[in-house]
C-alpha positions as CSV (number, residue, x, y, z in Angstrom):
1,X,-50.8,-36.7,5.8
2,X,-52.2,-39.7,5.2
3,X,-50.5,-42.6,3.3
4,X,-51.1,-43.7,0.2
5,X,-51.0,-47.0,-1.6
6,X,-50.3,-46.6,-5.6
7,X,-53.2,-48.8,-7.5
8,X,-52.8,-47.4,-10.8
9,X,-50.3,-45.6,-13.6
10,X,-51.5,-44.4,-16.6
11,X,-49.8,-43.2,-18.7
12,X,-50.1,-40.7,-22.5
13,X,-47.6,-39.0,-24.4
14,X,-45.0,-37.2,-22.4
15,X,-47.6,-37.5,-19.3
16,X,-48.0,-39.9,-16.5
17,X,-51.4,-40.0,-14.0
18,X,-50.4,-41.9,-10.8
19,X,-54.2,-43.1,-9.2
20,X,-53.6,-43.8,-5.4
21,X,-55.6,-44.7,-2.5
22,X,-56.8,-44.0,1.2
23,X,-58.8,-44.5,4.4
24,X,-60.2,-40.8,2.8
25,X,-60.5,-42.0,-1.2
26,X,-59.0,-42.3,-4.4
27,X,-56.0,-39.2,-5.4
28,X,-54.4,-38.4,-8.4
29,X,-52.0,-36.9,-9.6
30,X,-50.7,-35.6,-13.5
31,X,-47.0,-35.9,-14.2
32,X,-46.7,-33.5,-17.2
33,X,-44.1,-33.5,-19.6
34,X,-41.4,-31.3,-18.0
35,X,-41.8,-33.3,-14.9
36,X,-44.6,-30.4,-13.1
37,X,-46.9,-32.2,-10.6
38,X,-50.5,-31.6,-10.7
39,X,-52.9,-32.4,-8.1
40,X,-56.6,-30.8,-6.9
41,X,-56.3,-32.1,-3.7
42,X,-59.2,-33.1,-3.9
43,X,-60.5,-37.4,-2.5
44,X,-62.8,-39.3,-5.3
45,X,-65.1,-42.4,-4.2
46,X,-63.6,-44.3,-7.2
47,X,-60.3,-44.7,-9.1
48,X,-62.4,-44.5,-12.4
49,X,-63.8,-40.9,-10.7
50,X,-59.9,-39.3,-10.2
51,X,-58.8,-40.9,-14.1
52,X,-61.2,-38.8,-14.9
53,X,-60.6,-35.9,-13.2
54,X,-56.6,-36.4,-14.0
55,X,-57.6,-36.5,-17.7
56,X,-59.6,-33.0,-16.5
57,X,-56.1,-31.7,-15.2
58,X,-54.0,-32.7,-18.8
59,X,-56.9,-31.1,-20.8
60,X,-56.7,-28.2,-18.6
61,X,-53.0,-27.9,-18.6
62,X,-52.7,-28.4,-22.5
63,X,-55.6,-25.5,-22.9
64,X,-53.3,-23.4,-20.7
């Protein structure tokens, strides 16, 4: 596993996105509101590319 350093926290309502980085590219992850961790598991080439995709995941999540 490689490690990760923690550039960015944004947070909404009840939910947190944590945006870290790489050698391999940008992560995040959704913290929702009863504390579930989502994640794709998937590596983005910016931090702007997974806030977007986390704001993908809440949308997602909410619709669910």
């Amino acid at each position: 596993m490689p490690d990760y350093e923690l550039i960015d926290i944004l947070t909404y309502p009840g939910w947190v996105i944590a945006i870290g980085r790489t050698d391999l590219g940008y992560r995040c992850w959704v913290f929702t509101p009863d504390f579930t961790v989502l994640d794709d598991g998937e590596f983005y080439t910016t931090s702007e590319a997974a806030a977007n995709n986390a704001r993908c995941l809440i949308s997602d999540f909410r619709d669910y």
